[in-house]
ZAMARGU-4260 file (C-alpha; in steps of 0.2 Angstrom, whole numbers, plus 5000, padded with zeros to 4 digits):
<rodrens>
0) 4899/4862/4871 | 4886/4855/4882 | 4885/4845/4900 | 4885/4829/4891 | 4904/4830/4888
5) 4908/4822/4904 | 4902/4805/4898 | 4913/4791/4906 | 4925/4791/4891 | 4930/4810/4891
10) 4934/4807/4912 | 4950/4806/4919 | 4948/4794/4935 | 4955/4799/4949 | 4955/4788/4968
15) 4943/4797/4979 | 4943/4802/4996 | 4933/4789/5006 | 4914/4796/5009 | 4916/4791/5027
20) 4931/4799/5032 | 4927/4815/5023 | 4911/4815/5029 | 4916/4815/5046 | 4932/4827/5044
25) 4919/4838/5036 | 4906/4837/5050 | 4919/4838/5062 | 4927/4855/5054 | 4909/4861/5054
30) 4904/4860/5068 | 4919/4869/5075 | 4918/4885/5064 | 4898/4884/5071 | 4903/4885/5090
35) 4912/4900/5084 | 4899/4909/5076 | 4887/4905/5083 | 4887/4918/5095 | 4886/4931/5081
40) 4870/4924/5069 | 4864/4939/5062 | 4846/4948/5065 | 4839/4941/5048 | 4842/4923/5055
45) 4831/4924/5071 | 4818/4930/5059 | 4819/4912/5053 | 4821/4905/5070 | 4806/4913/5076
50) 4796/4903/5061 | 4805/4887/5066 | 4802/4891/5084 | 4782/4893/5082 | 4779/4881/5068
55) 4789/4868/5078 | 4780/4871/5096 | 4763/4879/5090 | 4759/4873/5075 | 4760/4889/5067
60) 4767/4896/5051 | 4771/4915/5058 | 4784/4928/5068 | 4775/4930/5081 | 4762/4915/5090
65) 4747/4912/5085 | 4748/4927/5070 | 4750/4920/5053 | 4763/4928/5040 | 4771/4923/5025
70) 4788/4933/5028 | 4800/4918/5028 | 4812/4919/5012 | 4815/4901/5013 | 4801/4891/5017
75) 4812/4873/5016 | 4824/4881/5028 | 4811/4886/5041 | 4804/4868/5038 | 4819/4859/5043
80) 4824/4869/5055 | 4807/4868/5064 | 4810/4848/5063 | 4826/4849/5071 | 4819/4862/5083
85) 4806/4853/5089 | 4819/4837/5091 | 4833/4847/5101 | 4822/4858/5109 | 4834/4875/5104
90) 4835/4884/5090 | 4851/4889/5088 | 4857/4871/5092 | 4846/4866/5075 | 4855/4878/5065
95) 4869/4869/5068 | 4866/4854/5065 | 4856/4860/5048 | 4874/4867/5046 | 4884/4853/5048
100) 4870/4841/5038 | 4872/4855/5023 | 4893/4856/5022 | 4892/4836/5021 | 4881/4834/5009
105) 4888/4849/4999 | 4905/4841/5000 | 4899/4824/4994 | 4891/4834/4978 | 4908/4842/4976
110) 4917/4825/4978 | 4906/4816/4964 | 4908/4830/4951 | 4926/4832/4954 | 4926/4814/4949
115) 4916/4816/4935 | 4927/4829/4928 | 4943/4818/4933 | 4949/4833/4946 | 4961/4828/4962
120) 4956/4819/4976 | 4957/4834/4985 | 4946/4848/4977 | 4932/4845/4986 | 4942/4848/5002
125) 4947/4864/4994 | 4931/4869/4988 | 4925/4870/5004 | 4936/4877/5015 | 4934/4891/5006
130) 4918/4894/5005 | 4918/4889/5024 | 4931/4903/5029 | 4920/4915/5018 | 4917/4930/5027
135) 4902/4935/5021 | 4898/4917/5020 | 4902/4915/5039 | 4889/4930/5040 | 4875/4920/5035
140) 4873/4905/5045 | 4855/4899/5051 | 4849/4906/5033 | 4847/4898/5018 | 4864/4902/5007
145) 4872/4885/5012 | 4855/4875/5011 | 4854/4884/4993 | 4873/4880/4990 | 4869/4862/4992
150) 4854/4860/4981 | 4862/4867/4967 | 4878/4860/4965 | 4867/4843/4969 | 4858/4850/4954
155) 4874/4851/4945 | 4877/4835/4951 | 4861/4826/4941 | 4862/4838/4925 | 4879/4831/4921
160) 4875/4810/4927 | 4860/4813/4915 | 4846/4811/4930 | 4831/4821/4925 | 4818/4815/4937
165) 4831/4816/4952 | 4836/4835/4943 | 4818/4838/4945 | 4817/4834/4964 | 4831/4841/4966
170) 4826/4858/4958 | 4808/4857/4967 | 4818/4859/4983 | 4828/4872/4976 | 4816/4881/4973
175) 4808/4882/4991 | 4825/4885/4997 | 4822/4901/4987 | 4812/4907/4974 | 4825/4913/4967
180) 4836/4898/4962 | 4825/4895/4948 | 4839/4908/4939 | 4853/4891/4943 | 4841/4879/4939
185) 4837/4888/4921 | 4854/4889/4915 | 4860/4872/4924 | 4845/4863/4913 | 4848/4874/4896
190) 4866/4871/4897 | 4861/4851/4895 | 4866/4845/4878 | 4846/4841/4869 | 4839/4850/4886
195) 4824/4845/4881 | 4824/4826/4882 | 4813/4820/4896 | 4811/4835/4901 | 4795/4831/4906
200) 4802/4821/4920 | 4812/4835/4927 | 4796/4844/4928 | 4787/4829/4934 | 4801/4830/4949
205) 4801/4848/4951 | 4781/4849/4954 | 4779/4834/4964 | 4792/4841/4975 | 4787/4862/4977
210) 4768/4860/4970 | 4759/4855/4986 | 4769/4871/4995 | 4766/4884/4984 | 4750/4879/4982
215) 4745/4877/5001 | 4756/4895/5003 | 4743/4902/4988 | 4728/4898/4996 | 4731/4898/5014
220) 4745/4909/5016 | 4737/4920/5004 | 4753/4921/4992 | 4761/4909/4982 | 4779/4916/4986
225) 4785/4924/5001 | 4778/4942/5004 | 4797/4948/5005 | 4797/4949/4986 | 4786/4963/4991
230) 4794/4971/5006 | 4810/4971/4998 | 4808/4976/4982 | 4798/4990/4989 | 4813/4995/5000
235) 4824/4998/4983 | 4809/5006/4976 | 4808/5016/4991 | 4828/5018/4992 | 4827/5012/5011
240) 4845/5013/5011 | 4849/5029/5003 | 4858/5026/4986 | 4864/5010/4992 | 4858/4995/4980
245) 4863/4979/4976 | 4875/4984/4961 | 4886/4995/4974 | 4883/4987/4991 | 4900/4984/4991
250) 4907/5001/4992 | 4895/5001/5007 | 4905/4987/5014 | 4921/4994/5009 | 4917/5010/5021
255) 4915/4998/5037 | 4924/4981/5034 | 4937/4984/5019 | 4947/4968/5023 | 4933/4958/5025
260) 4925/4965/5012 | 4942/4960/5001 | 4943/4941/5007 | 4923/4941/5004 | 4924/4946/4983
265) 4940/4941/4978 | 4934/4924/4972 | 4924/4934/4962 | 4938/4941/4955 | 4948/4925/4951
270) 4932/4918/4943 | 4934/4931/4929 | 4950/4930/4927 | 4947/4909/4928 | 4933/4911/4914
275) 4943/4920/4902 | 4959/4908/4904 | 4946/4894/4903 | 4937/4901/4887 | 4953/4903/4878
280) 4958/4884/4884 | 4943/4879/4880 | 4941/4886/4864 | 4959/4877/4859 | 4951/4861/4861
285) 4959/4857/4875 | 4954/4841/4885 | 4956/4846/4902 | 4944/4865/4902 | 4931/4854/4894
290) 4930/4843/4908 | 4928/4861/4918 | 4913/4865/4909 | 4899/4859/4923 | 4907/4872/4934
295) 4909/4885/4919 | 4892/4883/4919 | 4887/4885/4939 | 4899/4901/4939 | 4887/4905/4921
300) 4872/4905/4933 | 4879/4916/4947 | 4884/4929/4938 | 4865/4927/4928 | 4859/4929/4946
305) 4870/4944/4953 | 4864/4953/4936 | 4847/4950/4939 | 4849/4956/4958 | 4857/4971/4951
310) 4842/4975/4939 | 4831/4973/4952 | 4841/4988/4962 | 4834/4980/4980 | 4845/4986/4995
315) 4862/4976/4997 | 4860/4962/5012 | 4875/4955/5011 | 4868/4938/5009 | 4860/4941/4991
320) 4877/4941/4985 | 4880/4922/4995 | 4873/4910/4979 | 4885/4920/4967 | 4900/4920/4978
325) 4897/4902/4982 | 4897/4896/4961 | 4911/4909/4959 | 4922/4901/4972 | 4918/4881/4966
330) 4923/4886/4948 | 4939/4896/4954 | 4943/4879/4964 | 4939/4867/4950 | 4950/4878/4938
335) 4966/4878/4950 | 4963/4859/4951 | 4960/4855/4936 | 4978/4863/4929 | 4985/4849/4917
340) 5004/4856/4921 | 5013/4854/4941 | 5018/4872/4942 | 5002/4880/4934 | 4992/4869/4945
345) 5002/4872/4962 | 5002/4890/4957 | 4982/4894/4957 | 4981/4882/4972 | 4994/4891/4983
350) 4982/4907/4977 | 4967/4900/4983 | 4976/4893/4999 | 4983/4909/5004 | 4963/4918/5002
355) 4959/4904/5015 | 4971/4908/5026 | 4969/4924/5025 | 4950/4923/5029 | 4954/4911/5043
360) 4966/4923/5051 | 4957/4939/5048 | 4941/4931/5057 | 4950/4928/5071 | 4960/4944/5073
365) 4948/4953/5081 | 4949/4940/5096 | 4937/4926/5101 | 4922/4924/5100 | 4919/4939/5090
370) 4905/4950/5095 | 4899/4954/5077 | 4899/4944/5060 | 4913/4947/5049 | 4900/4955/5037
375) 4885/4962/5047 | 4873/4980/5044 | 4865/4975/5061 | 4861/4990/5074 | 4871/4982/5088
380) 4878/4967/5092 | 4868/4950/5093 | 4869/4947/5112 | 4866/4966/5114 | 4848/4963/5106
385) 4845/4948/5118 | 4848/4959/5133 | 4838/4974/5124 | 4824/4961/5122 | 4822/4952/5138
390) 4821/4970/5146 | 4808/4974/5132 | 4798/4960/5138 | 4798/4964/5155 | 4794/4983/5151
395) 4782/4979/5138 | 4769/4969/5150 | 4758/4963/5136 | 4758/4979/5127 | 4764/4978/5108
400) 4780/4985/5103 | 4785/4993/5086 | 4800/4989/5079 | 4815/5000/5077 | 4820/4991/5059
405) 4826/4975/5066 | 4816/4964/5072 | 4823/4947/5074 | 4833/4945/5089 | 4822/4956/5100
410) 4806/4946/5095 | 4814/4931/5099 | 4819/4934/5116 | 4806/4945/5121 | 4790/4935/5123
415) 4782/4950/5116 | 4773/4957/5102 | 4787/4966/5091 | 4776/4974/5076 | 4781/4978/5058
420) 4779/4971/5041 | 4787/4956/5044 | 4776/4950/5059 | 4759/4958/5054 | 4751/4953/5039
425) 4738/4968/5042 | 4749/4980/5036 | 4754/4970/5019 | 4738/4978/5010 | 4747/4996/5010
430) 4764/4988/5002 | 4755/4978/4990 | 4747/4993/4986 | 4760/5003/4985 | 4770/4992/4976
435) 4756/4987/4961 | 4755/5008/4958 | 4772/5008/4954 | 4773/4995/4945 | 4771/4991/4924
440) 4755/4983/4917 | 4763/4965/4918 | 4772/4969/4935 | 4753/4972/4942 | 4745/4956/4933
445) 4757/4945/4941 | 4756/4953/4959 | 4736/4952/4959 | 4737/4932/4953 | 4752/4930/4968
450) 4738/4940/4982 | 4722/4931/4973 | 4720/4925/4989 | 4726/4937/5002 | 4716/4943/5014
455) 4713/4962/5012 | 4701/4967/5025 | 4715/4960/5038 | 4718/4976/5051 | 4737/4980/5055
460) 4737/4979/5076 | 4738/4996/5086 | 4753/5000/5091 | 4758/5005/5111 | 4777/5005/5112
465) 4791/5010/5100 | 4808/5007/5099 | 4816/5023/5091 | 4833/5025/5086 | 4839/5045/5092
470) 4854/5056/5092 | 4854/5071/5103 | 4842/5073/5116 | 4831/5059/5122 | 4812/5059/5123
475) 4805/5064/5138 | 4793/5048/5141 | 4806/5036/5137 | 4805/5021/5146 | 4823/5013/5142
480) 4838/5018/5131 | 4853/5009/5128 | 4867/5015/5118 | 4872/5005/5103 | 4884/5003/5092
485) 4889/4995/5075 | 4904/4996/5061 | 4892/5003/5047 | 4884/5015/5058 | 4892/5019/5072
490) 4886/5024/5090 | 4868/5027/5095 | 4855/5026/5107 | 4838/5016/5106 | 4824/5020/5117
495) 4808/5013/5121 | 4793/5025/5121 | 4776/5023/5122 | 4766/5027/5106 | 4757/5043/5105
</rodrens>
């Protein structure tokens, strides 16, 4: 079987929802569940606002003003947020609207290939409230999951009209959403029926689009991918998070936030269950799960990429697992609305409309505004940070600042200089290094071509102040503490102390 079932004689039509009016419900509903969280974006996003921030008003591509790093995951995120950034004049406000800019077009894409497959007016309508009530989805706002999310089920979208050139742009920009994506954008094109026709105009596409980047990131930027490849794989190299990893995170979650952690992976649950009622369907001949197999496909890809994160053992941020949830819940949602009989269908649809519910409400039960993500392993609460940082600032009077692990918020708000690999591209050399001696003879090639042009003689900056996260009895030269307190770890202090 192969994409190219869905040709206009094998659809079932179906009247659509008009584009305007679901664009505008789904703007609308947007732009609500962001003045709720948007109180609660998660340290890892201020990273990227911080990019945006200085690209956007400096003209620099760095954490920090005028210091030039290569640490943001998502180089098309940071682009178009800089954009808006520099338009609205706040941050936060362009995550937003970024936000609300993704859930439309993601619902559009939804809304042609439930046409294309000859699924209910209503699926896309389905599709994405779930993924919008997401907990873990709701946890990762301002980075690039729902940017991702978009440009593959576009991609999705192309693979099955037959578009290779428009696949090709389409896949360019996936890939500077994240490296990473190439995993959906290999299986989407190899799951083509005779892949291989015009594929040289999906390449075409795909260079044209993510060329010019990687090769201004290669030579300027000193690395053609983002240095995170680096830093994080190190870290589960390192086993920064204990015997936590990618393949267990979720017992790690489980300890702090089981109900959340419930809502969060239960679409991954139904997907199995979905792909083997689909595959036995499917395998009968049946009309109707061949029309599904696009979204067999997408839910393929996710689980290619959750496998390949788990190989990789890297530490278990919860929004690594945000691009296979997102292809797990879509497929769930196109099997319960794709049911040829009444009762089956309204039976998988009242499933999934009860793990909306259920989302919806257990967001909210902790009262509103929350002051943490439904899924967070911050240190302390967003608005904490802000308050810890603006007093940093003040204390730090020009002096650089270490971090204490997390770096985002406290950067953001301080006006400061908040130091560690994510903001000083002098202390890269070590990890690189680090990383090529333990790494195979291929592993090593490829990292040397990647830092062909990185500057090695670069000098980490010396260090003054440290943040220091302590229990028990507090350093004697510390210049602030304030107590802190999370749901993975508990209650702690963080001082400021001056660097010996």
């Amino acid at each position: 079987m192969a994409l190219s079932l869905l040709a206009p004689e094998n659809r079932r039509v179906h009247r659509q929802l008009p584009v305007r009016w679901l664009s505008i419900w789904i703007a609308v509903g947007s732009a609500m569940v962001f003045m709720l969280a948007h109180g609660h974006l998660i340290d890892d996003t201020y990273i990227t606002l911080s990019y945006a921030r200085n690209l956007a008003f400096h003209g620099n591509w760095g954490l920090l003003t005028g210091n030039t790093a290569n640490t943001a995951t998502s180089p098309l995120n940071v682009l178009l947020l800089a954009a808006l950034t520099f338009v609205v004049r706040d941050g936060v406000s362009a995550v937003g609207l970024l936000y609300v800019a993704s859930q439309v077009l993601l619902v559009l894409a939804l809304r042609r290939l439930g046409a294309a497959a000859g699924l209910p007016r209503w699926f896309p309508v389905l599709a994405i409230a779930a993924l919008t009530v997401n907990p873990l989805l709701v946890s990762s706002l301002g980075l690039e999951v729902e940017l991702g999310a978009t440009a593959v089920v576009w991609l999705l979208v192309f693979s099955v009209e037959r578009r290779p050139f428009a696949f090709g742009l389409v896949a360019g920009a996936a890939t500077l959403v994240r490296v990473d994506l190439l995993l959906f954008v290999a299986v989407i094109f190899l799951a083509r029926q005779r892949f291989w026709v015009e594929a040289r105009r999906s390449l075409l596409g795909a260079v044209l689009v993510a060329g010019p980047w990687f090769a201004f990131s290669w030579v300027v930027l000193g690395a053609m991918v983002p240095d995170t490849l680096v830093i994080k794989t190190l870290q589960g190299v390192q086993r920064s998070w204990g015997n936590w990893e990618f393949g267990n995170g979720l017992g790690l979650y489980w300890r702090g936030m089981p109900v959340q952690t419930v809502l969060a992976f239960l679409p991954a649950v139904l997907a199995v269950l979905a792909g083997a009622w689909w595959l036995v369907r499917a395998g009968r001949g049946d009309p109707a799960s061949r029309r599904l197999l696009p979204f067999a496909v997408l839910a393929l890809a996710g689980g290619v990429y959750a496998l390949a994160y788990t190989q990789l053992k890297v530490p278990p941020y919860h929004w690594y697992y945000g691009p296979s949830l997102i292809a797990a819940t879509i497929f769930v949602c196109a099997v319960a609305s794709g049911g040829t009989r009444r009762i089956e269908r309204g039976a998988t649809v009242s499933a999934v409309a009860v793990l909306v519910a259920a989302s919806a409400v257990g967001y909210g039960l902790p009262g509103l505004p929350r002051d943490f993500a439904p899924f967070t392993s911050n240190y302390t609460t967003t608005a904490q940070y802000e308050e810890i940082g603006r007093e940093v600032g003040r204390l730090a009077g020009g002096r650089t600042v270490e971090s204490d692990g997390e770096i985002g918020v406290v950067a953001y708000t301080c006006d400061c200089a908040v130091i560690d690999v994510f903001s000083d591209r002098g202390r890269m050399p070590n990890a690189i290094a680090e990383l090529e001696a333990r790494a195979g003879h291929l592993t090593r090639g490829l990292l040397r071509v990647n830092f062909a042009f990185f500057d090695y003689v670069r000098q980490p900056r010396k260090l003054e102040l440290a943040l220091v996260r302590l229990n028990g009895r507090p350093p004697l030269d510390a210049l602030a503490q304030w107590t802190i307190s999370a749901p993975l770890y508990g209650t702690t202090k963080l001082y400021l102390v001056p660097k010996s």
